[in-house]
C-alpha positions in Angstrom: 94.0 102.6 80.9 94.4 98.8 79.5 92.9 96.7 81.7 95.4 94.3 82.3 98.1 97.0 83.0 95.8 98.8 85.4 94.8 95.8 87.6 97.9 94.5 87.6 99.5 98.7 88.7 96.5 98.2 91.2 97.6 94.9 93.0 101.7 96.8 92.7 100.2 99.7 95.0 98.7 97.3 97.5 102.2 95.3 97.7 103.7 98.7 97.6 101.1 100.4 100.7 101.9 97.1 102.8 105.9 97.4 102.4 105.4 101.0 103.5 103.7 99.9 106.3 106.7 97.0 107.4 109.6 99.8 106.9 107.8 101.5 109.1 107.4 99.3 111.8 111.1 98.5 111.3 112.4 101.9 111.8 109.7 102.4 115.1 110.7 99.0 116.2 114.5 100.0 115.8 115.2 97.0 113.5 118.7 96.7 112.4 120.0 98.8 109.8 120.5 96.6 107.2 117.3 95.3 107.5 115.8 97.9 107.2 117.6 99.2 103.9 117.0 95.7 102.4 113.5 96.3 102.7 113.6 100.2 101.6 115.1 98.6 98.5 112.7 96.2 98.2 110.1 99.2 98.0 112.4 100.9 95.1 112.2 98.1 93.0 108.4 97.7 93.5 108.3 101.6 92.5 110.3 100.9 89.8 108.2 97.4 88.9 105.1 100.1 88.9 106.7 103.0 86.8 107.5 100.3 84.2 103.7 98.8 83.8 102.7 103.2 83.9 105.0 103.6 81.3 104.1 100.5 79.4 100.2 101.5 79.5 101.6 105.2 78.1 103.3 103.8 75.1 100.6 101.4 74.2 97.9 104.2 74.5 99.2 108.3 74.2 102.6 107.5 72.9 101.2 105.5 69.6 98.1 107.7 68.9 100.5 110.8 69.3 103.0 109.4 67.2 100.7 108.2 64.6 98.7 112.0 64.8 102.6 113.3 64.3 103.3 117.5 64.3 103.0 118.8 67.8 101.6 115.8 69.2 104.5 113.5 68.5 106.8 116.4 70.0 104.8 116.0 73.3 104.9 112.5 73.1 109.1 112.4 72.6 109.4 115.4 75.8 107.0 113.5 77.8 109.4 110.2 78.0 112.6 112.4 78.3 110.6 114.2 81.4 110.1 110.3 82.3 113.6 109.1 82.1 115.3 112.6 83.5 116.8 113.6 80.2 115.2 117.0 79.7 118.0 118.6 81.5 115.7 120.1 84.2 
């Protein structure tokens, strides 16, 4: 993993492990309901913030050596982001 991209995936799952924690405070502590979706989005975007940096890491390391090794590998590589973005059809 790059460096970078995995510190900066690291300090996502802290933010990410504290959120969980709040929402679930909020729902024991019978918050109101809206606040308590605002913050379960909050969580989806932070997901979503962390699937991006996972993904970025992916392409700049498997994706290009797989691509560049072409044949079977590069068929991997292309089902591998289709798995990633739901478009197998599974």
């Amino acid at each position: 993993m790059i460096e970078d991209i995995q510190k900066r995936a690291l300090h996502r799952t802290r933010i990410l492990e504290g959120q969980l924690r709040g929402l679930g405070r909020m729902i024991e502590n019978e918050d109101y309901c809206m606040d308590i979706i605002t913050q379960s989005r909050a969580i989806q975007r932070s997901l979503e913030s962390l699937n991006r940096l996972l993904l970025e890491n992916h392409l700049r390391t498997h994706v290009t050596h797989m691509f560049e090794h072409g044949g079977d590998d590069r068929e991997q590589a292309v089902e591998e982001l289709l798995r990633a973005f739901d478009f197998d059809g599974r």
